[in-house]
N, C-alpha and C positions, 0 to 999 in steps of 0.2 A: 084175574087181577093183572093189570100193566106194570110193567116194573120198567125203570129205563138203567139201565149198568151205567157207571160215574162215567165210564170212556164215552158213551151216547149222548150224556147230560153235557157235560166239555163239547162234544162236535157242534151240537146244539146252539150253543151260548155261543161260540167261536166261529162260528160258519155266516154272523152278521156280519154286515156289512154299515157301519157307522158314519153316520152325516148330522149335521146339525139345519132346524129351521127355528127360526123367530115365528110366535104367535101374540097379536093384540086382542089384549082386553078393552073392551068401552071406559074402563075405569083412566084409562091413562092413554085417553087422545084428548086434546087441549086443545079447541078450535071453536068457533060461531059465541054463541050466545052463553054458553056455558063457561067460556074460556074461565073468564074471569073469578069462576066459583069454585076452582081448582087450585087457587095461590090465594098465598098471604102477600098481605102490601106492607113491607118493610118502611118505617117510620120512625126508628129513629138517627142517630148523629150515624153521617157515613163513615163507616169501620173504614174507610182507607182516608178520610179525611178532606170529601171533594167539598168543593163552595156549591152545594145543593144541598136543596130538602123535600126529602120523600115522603109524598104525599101519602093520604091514607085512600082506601075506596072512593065515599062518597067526596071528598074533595077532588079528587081524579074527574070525578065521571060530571061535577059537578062546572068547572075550572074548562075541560073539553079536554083535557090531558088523557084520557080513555076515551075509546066506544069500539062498537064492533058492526061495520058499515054493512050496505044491501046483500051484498056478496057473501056475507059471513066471515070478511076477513077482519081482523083483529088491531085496532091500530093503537097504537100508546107511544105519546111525545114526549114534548117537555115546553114549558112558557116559551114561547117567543115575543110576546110582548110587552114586555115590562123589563125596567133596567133597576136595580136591586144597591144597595150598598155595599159596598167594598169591604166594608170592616164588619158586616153582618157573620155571624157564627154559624147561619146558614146562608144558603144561598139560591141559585135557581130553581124555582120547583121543578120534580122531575118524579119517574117513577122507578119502583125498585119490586119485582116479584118472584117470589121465592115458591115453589111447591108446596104444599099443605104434605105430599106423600114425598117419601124417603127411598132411596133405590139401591141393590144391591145386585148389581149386574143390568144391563140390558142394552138395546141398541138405541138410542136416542136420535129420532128423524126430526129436524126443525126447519119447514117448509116457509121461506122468505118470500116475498114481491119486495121488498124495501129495506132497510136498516139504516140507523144515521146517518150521515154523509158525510164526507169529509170536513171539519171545521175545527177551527182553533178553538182548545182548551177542551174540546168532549171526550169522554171516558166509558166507553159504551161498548158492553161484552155479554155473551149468553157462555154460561159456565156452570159448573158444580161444583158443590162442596158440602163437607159435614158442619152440621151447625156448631157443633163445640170445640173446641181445642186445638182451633185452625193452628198448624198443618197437621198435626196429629194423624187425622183421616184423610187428608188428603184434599186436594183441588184440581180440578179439571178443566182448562179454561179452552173452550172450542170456537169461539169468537172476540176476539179481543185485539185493540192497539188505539194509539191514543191519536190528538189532531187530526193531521192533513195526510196521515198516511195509507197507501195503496194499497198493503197489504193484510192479510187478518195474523197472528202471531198464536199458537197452536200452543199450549205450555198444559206441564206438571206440577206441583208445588205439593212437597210430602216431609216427614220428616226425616231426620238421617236414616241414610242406608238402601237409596233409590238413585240408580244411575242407570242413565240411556247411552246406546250406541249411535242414534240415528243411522248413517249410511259410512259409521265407520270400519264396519264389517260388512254387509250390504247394504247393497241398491232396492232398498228393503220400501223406501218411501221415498213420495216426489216432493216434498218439503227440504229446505236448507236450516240442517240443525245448529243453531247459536252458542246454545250453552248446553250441558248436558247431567249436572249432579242438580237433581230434584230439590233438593234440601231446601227448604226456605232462608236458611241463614250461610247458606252456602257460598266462599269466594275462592272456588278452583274445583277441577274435575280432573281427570285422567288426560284432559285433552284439552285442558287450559285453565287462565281466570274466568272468572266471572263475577256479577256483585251481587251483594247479598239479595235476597229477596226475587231474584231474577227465574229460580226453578231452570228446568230442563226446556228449553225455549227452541220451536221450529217455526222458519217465516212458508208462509204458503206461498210460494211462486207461482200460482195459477193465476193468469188473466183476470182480471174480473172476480177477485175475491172476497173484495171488502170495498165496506164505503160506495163513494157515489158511482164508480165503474160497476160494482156488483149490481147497483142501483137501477144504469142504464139498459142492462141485459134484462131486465124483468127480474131478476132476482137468483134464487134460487135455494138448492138443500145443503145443509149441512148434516153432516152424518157422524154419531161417535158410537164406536161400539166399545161396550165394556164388558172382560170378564174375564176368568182366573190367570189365563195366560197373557193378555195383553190388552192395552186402550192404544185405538185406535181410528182416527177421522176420514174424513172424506170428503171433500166441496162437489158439488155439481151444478152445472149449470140446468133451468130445466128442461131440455130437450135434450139432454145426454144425462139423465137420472137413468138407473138401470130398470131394465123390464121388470125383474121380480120385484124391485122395491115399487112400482108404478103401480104392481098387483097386486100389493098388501101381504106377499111372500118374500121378505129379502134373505138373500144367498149373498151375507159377503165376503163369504171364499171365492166368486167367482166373477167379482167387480175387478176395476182396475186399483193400483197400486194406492194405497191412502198417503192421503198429504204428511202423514203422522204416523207414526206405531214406536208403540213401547218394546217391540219383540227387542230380542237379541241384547237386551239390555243387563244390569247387574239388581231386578226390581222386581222382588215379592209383591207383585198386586194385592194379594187378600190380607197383604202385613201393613198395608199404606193406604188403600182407600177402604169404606165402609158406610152406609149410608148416607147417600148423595143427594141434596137436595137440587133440584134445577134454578138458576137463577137468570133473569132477565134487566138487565138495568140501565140508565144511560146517568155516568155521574160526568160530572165536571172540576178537572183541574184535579186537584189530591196529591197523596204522596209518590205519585209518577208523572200525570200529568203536567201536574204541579213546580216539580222540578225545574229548576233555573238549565240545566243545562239541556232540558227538554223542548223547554217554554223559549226558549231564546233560537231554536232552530225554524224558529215558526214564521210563515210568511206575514204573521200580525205582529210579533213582536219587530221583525226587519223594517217593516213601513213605517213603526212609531214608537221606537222603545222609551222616546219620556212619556208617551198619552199612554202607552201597553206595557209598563216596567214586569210586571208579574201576571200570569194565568189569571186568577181572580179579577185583576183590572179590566179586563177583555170580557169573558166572562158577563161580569155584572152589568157591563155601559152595551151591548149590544145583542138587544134581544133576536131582532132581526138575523140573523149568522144561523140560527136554531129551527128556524121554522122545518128546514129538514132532515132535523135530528128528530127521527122517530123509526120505531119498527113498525112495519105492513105484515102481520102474521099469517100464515092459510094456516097451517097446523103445527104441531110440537105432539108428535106421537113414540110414546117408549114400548117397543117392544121388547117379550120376552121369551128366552134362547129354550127350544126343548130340542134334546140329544135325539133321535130316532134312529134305529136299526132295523134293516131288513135284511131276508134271508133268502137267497138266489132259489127256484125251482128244485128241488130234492128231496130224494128218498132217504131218511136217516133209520137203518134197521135197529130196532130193540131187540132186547131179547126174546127168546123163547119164539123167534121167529116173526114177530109182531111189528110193522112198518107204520112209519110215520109217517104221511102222504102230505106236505104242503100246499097249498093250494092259494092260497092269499097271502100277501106283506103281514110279516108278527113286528110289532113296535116295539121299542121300548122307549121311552120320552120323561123328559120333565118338564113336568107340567106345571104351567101357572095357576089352576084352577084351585079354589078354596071350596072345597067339599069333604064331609069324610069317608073314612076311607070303607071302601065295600068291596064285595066279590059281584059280577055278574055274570049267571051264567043262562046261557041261550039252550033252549035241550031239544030245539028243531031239529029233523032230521033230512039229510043223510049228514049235516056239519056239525060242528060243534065251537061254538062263541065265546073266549076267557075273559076276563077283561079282571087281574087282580091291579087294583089301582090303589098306591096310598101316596094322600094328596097330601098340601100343606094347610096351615092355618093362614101366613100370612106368604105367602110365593115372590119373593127378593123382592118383594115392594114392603114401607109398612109404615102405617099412619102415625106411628112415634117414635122418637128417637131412639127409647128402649126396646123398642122390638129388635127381634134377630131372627134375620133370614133364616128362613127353610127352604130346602131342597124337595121336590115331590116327585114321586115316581107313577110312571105309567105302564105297565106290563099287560100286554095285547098278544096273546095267541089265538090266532083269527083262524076260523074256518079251516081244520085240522079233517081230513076226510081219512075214515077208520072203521073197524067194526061198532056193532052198538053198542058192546059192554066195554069197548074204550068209552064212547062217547058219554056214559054212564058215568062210570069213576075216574075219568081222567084229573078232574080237579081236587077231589079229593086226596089222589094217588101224590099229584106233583106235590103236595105240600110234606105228604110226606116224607119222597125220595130226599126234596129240599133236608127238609129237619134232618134226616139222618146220616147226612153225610160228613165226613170228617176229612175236608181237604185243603191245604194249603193255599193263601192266595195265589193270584197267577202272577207268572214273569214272564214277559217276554222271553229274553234271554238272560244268559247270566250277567251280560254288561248293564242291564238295565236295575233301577232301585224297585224294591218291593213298594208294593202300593198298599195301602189299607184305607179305611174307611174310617174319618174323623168329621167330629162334629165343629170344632172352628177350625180345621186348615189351617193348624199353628202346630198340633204334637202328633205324633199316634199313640192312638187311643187304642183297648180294646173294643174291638167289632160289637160285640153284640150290646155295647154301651151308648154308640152313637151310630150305625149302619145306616140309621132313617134318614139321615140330611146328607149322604152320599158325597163329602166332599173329598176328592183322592188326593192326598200329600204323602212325599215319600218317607217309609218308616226310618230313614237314612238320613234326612235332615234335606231342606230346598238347597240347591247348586247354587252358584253364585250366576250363570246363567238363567234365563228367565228361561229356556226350553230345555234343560240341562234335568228339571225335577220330571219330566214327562217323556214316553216314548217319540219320537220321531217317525209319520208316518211310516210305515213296512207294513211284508204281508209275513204273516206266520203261518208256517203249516202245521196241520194236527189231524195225526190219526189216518191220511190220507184223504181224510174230506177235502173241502174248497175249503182254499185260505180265508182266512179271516181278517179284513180290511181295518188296520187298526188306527184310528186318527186321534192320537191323546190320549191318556192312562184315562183321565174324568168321560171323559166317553162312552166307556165301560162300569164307569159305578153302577148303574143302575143295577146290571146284571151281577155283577161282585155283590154289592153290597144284601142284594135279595140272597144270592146264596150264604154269602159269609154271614150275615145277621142270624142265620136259624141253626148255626152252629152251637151245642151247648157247651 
């Protein structure tokens, strides 16, 4: 029988080396012909109160306000020929699409040719948010600003208790941060006024970022990544989009600096957002555009303020101004984050004299995959193939608003070369070394907060109550720093093995929580 001593099992677990990669599902790429069978078409009165009215599907597609041209790219406008009433309750047709799916973490890629142009009175943004209890859950707005202006405006909108640094501690992002307390009812932060409703506001200073300059370059991506430690954007133009993202692998630890980030801020992410819907809309006028002290900066209000007194008078009398107000879409693909570790070439001895020979990368991942959960084992000889996998039902995506995220675990001990009566009882053996062991979670060091293994990444919980959805919050309570709750990359030694590369307490859940959950 194989037996591995607890100091072996720790080398073991300790001696990864920790990286993250994004993997897509077919279920959540949004592009050709299908596009359209992946949103709801928002129809009624616009929550922010623009002079438009959004249409349903077949009005859309019937009107020419949809279609999805030779190329498979995705095109959705608004009227440009018809001039409307002024005192109408609605106003220009236009369209408004929201996701059918709901997301809890992920990387959202929104591949452009086009977007509305510059033009008086348009209100036109790709964003997210929870459908209920706005700000409650939060909002995420990645494309956004109103009229004639050059830049796109990068914002958070949460309720109290959510503040950004931008580049007041670093040079952390290439965006110029405006305002900085999230709060939707918010007028001041740590670093000044602001007016209400305005959130933690960054202007994208990149060339070519919005509107009709974005326009003339061919277009291009926007990038948002989401997840426990920070949201954060990215603009690219498309000939300097990164190689791995080009190759359906993206690395964005290893891009350049995003136009945006939440790090270093005073903002519990998993206490401020929660299932995110995507939204696509172009409105007009409302309670920002709308604004007199907006609407009057306008080079259409300056040429005619008695023909142009208000947003909506503009607006309604020239349909023409609009023809290029529309998005050109190629894709809108969400990927999903799985943790992987791998283990450097070594010999880890066991007891009773008995070696461990590695031979292949062992994983450990979160996976998106909805299956359940199985053991596989390979019994070829001279290797031997693990694969204990426990998956989720629904993997940070989920078709209703009452769903909750689950975390899934992947555990790959790959191709272990050994005698035969290893290769025999090795899986049986590990479960039970697992079950029987009685060990403390791990700490870094003593400066660091213990970690455990909770189910909503709100309290600590007992382990063996929620270990499956692996989310790590510290037993100590979250820092008022956003990196303050998690270790800060270092190497730790153990036991004289190879150090163990540690990038984040969550990281390592997979492997914590498989051990700590079989504690009884």
């Amino acid at each position: 029988m194989f037996v591995l001593s607890l100091t072996s099992l720790w080398a073991i677990l300790f001696a990864y080396k920790v990286s993250t990669s994004y993997v897509l599902s077919p279920d959540d790429v949004y592009q050709g012909n299908t596009f359209f069978d992946k949103f709801d078409f928002f129809t009624e009165i616009d929550p922010n109160l623009g002079f438009v009215q959004y249409e349903d599907r077949n009005t859309a597609s019937n009107s020419k306000l949809i279609n999805v041209n030779d190329a498979q790219q995705v095109y959705i406008g608004v009227d440009y020929q018809n001039t409307y009433n002024v005192n109408d309750a609605r106003g220009r047709p236009s369209i408004r699409l929201e996701t059918k799916k709901t997301y809890q973490y992920g990387l959202f890629v929104f591949d452009l040719s086009h977007m509305p142009a510059n033009t008086c009175g348009k209100w036109s943004a790709f964003w997210t948010t929870n459908k209920q209890d706005w700000p409650r859950w939060g909002e995420i707005d990645i494309i956004e600003n109103i009229h004639e202006s050059n830049v796109t405006m990068e914002a958070l909108h949460t309720s109290p208790g959510c503040s950004l640094a931008g580049n007041q501690i670093s040079n952390q992002m290439t965006g110029r941060q405006k305002t900085y307390n999230c709060d939707g009812a918010a007028t001041s932060s740590s670093y000044g006024p602001q007016s209400p409703g305005q959130g933690c506001v960054a202007e994208n200073t990149n060339p070519n970022s919005y509107g009709t300059s974005f326009n003339e370059v061919g277009g291009g991506v926007y990038v948002m990544e989401w997840n426990n430690q920070a949201i954060k954007i990215w603009q690219f133009r498309h000939e300097n989009v990164p190689q791995d993202l080009s190759a359906g692998s993206p690395n964005p630890s290893g891009w350049e600096k995003p136009v945006f980030s939440s790090a270093q801020g005073d903002c519990n992410i998993d206490e401020h957002f929660k299932d995110q819907r995507v939204i696509i809309d172009s409105a007009f006028c409302g309670n920002w555009a709308g604004q007199d002290v907006f609407w009057k900066e306008t080079s259409c209000y300056k040429s005619d303020p008695a023909k142009y007194p208000t947003c909506n008078s503009y607006v309604a009398n020239n349909p023409g101004a609009y023809k290029e107000s529309y998005w050109l879409i190629n894709s809108l693909k969400v990927y999903q984050n799985i943790a992987t570790a791998s283990m450097p070439n070594s010999q880890i001895a066991g007891p009773s004299g008995s070696e461990l020979s590695r031979n292949q990368t062992q994983e450990i991942g979160l996976s998106s995959d909805a299956s359940s959960s199985t053991t596989e084992i390979q019994d070829s000889l001279p290797h031997l193939s693990t694969s204990l996998v426990a998956t989720q039902v629904s993997s940070s995506t989920t078709e209703s608003q009452d769903s909750q995220p689950h975390l899934s675990t992947s555990l790959k001990a790959t191709q272990f070369s050994s005698s035969t009566s290893l290769q025999k009882d090795y899986p049986s053996t590990l479960s039970r070394i697992a079950s029987s062991l009685r060990i403390p979670p791990y700490c870094a060091n003593d400066s660091y907060t213990t970690y455990w293994a909770t189910a909503t990444g709100s309290a600590a919980v007992p382990v063996e109550s929620a270990y499956k959805t692996q989310t790590m919050t510290p037993s100590a309570g979250v820092s008022g720093d956003n990196f303050a709750a998690s270790p800060t990359s270092r190497e730790e030694t153990g036991g004289g093995l190879r150090a163990a590369f540690v990038s984040k307490s969550s990281t390592l859940a997979p492997i914590l929580a498989l051990i700590l959950g079989m504690i009884n």
